[in-house]
Phi, psi and omega in degrees: 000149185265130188336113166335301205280020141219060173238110163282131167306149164275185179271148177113181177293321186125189203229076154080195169290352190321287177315298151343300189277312148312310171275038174247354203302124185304173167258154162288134148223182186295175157257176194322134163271100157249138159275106150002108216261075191282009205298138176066340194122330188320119197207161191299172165213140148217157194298126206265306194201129194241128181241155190273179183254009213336321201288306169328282176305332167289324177286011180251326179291324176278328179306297178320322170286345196288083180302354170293343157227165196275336212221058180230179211258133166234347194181144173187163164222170182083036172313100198225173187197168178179109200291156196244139171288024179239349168131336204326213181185105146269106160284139175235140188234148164263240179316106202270104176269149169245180175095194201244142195265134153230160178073175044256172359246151194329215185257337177244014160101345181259153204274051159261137147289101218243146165254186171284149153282003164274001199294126165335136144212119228236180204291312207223157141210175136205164216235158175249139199232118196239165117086072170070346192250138184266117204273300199192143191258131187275160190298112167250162008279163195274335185236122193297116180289145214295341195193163163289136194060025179212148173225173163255146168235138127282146180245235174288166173212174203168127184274124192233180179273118176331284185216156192317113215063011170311146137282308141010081184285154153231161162269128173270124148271144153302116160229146173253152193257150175223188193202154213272173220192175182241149178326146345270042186238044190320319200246053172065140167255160188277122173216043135165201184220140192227165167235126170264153159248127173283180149262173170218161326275014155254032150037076169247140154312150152218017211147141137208166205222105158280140209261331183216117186249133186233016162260021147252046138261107177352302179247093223297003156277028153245008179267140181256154160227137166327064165168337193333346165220188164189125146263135176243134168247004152210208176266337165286317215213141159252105184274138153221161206231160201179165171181169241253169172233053163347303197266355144335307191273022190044031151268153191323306233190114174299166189249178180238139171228171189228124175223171205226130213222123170302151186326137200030036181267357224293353169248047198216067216301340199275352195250338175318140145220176187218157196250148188249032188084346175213351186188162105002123163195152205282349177265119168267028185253328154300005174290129196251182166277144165277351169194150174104149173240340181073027193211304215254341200196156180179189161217170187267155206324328161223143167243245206157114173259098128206198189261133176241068201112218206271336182276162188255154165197142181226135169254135195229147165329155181266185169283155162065220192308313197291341152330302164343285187257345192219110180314129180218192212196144164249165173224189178168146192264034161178166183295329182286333184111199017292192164217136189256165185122181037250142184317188159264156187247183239202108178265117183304198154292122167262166174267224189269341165289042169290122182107341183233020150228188179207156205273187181151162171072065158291082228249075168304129231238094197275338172298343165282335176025149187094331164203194211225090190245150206210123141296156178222136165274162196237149119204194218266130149297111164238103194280027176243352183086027153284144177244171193322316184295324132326291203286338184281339184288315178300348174218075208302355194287357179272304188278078191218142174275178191226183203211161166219158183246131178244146159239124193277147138230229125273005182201000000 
């Protein structure tokens, strides 16, 4: 795990997922001596080969930099995508600055581009995306906090059927909702999982609905929450995968848990089932986990699921220190598991303040489609006692996602 003390609280409402997400950093292990499950096509993957994105990432860098409007997306973590049936791209972000980008150079002199540190920051966003180019950000934050002192993150998302057999689309978000918390719960405890509705195609709120209420489980590292990925693996069933918040409390390693929801159900809280170690089942309070021991192997709070062939492959932060930098990957021949790993990983590009910031939060964006690209969130170590919400303002190119292109192979 990587050292408490050196992640400082910033000033402020918080920055996202960060904490979380960082101290969610897996233990390495060998992988399992299982014989191989080739059934459906299903054969081991792990990364082969990785290329950076420039053009991607740049275009979040020029939007973001772009000073012609006041109340637009400049920074954000918790990098989710969902393709719109007219071609769009809706990026969703959790913690979110607005406001306006200047320089370079800052205020102390270095060839960074900078906001105020008054700059707005808000719960949620989301930003729109047409032939590759990012157009406009809606009016934020887009999903309203649920009660005073609880917000929302959106997480995965999916364009569905108004209701089952509609020709009539919406979009569904996941979102998870928390609530402000006492140390070691800086960046909130989870106390459930909701689906929101867009309309189409002017991606208006039109609902949200909780789908899993987690405050009366006693201990708030034993609550899980929902969507950190959503997969479909037919036309019938949406796996969405999520898991507890474990490393909050400084245990090794948060677990992945799994549910399976029918084709246009995804708000229909009565339609979840969760898998319970041995079957589907409609109670969620039986639900075990699909990965993780809470000692040898895990994943951090949010990861990344997807299919390649007949195989699963979920991508997650590595261990300890390599938690920082670097993504590694498990795999499995069904959403339940067992799941093998962890591979060996693989470190994107940071930016030139390397050793003081860190990645996280691996999201993979099939709404980019035709090959397999996956984000990373960026944001500041700060082991000198400055704080994050500073160092991020002096520079805006960190809290930006950065994007890579992958290739599987088996081994």
């Amino acid at each position: 795990m990587p050292d408490d003390s050196r992640v400082r609280r910033h000033a402020g409402a918080g920055l996202g997922l960060f904490l979380a997400l960082v101290l969610g950093a897996v233990l390495l292990t060998a992988f399992p001596e299982e014989d191989d499950d080739r059934e459906g096509g299903c054969a081991p993957r792990t990364v082969s080969s990785w290329a950076a994105e420039p053009d991607l990432t740049g275009e979040f860098a020029r939007y973001g930099d772009d000073a012609s409007r006041a109340d637009d997306w400049t920074g954000g973590d918790g990098t989710h995508s969902v393709r719109l049936p007219d071609g769009r791209v809706l990026w969703l972000f959790s913690d979110t600055y607005l406001g306006n980008v200047y320089g370079p150079p800052n205020p102390v002199g270095e060839s960074y581009a900078w906001r105020d540190q008054n700059t707005p920051l808000v719960r949620n966003s989301a930003v729109v995306m047409s032939d590759g180019r990012l157009q406009s950000t809606l009016p934020a934050p887009l999903f309203p906090d649920p009660a005073p002192g609880q917000w929302r993150w959106p997480v995965a998302a999916k364009v569905e059927a108004r209701s089952p057999g509609s020709s009539d689309k919406v979009v569904r978000v996941l979102l998870w909702t928390r609530a402000n918390g006492a140390y070691p719960w800086i960046y909130g405890v989870p106390t459930g999982t909701e689906v929101a509705t867009l309309s189409l195609p002017d991606l208006r709120v039109e609902g949200i609905v909780k789908v899993l209420d987690q405050q009366q489980v006693r201990e708030p590292e034993q609550r899980v929450l929902f969507g950190t990925t959503a997969v479909t693996e037919d036309e019938d069933w949406t796996y969405v995968f999520g898991g507890d918040d474990a490393q909050a409390a400084s245990r090794p390693a948060s677990k992945a848990y799994v549910a399976r929801v029918p084709r246009d159900r995804l708000a229909e809280p009565d339609a979840w089932e969760y898998w319970d170690g041995g079957r589907w089942s409609a109670i969620s309070s039986r639900m075990k986990p699909v990965l993780g021991d809470g000692q040898r192997k895990g994943v951090g709070s949010a990861f990344t699921v997807a299919r390649d062939g007949g195989t699963w492959v979920l991508f997650t932060m590595a261990a300890g220190a390599e938690g920082l930098t670097t993504v590694t990957s498990y795999w499995a021949c069904s959403p339940a598991g067992p799941w093998r790993g962890p591979t060996k990983g693989f470190s994107p590009p940071l930016p030139e303040q390397k050793g003081e910031v860190a990645a996280y939060n691996p999201q993979v964006h099939p709404a980019l489609g035709g090959r397999l690209v996956l984000s990373y969130d960026v944001n500041w170590l700060d082991a000198t006692g400055t704080t994050a919400q500073s160092n991020l303002s002096r520079n805006v190119s960190l809290y930006r996602p950065r994007f890579v292109t992958l290739k599987l192979g088996s081994g």
